[in-house]
C-alpha positions in Angstrom: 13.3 38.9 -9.5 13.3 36.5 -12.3 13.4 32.6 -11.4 16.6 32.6 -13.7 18.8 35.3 -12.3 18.0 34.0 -8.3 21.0 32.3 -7.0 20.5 29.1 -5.1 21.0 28.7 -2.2 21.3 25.4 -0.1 18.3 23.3 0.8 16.2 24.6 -1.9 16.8 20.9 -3.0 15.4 19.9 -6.6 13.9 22.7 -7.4 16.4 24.9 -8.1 18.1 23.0 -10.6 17.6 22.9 -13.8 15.4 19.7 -15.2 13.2 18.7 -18.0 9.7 18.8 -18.4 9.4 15.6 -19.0 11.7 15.0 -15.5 9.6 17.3 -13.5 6.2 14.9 -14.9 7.4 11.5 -13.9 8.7 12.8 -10.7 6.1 14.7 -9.7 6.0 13.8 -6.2 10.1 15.5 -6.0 8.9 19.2 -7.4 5.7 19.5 -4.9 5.1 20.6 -1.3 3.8 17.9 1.1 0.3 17.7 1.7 -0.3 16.6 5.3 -4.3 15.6 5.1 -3.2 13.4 2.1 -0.4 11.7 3.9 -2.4 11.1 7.4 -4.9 9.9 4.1 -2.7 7.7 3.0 -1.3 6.2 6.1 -4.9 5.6 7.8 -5.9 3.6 4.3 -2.5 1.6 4.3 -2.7 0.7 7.9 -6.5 -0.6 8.1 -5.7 -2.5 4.7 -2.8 -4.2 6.8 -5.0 -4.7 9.9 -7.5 -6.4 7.4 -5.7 -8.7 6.3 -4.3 -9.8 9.6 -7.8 -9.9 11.1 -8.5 -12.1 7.8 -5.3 -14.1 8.3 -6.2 -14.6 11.9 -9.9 -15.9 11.7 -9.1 -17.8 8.8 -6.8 -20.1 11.5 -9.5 -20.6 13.4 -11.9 -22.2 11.0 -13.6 -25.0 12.3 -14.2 -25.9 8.6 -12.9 -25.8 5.2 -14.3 -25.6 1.7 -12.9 -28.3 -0.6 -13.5 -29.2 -4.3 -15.3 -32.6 -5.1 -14.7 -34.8 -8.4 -17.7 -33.5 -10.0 -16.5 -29.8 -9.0 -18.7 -28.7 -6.6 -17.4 -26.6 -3.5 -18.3 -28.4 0.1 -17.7 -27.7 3.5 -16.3 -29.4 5.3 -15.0 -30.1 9.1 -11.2 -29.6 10.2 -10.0 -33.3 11.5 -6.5 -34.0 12.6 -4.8 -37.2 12.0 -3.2 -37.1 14.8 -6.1 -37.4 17.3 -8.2 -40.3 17.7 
């Protein structure tokens, strides 16, 4: 059976119409199966990039010090004060 003459039928989704080349290469991701290892992949990389940065985010709060710029540009550290406290 020729990929022409099959009828379609519903739920073959995208790939059973008829699309450009150029379509089916920019939207690759429409005209392929899902590949499971890549997504679990995908999702572990995303979600330790996001627990990263909150773990950054998070210790970054609880600096005791700071690194600020002098006038002659060198970087210095230097300790956390409120002005609130006396």
């Amino acid at each position: 059976m020729n990929k022409k003459d099959r009828k379609v039928e519903p739920g073959d989704g995208l790939r059973s119409l008829k699309s450009t080349m150029l379509f089916r290469a920019v939207n690759y991701e429409l005209y392929i199966r899902p590949n499971k290892m890549v997504m679990m992949f995908g999702a572990i990389a995303i979600f330790s990039c996001v627990g990263y940065i909150i773990y950054m985010r998070y210790n970054s709060n609880n600096a005791k010090y700071y690194s600020a710029i002098t006038s002659d540009g060198s970087v210095e550290f230097k300790k956390k004060t409120s002005k609130w406290t006396v």
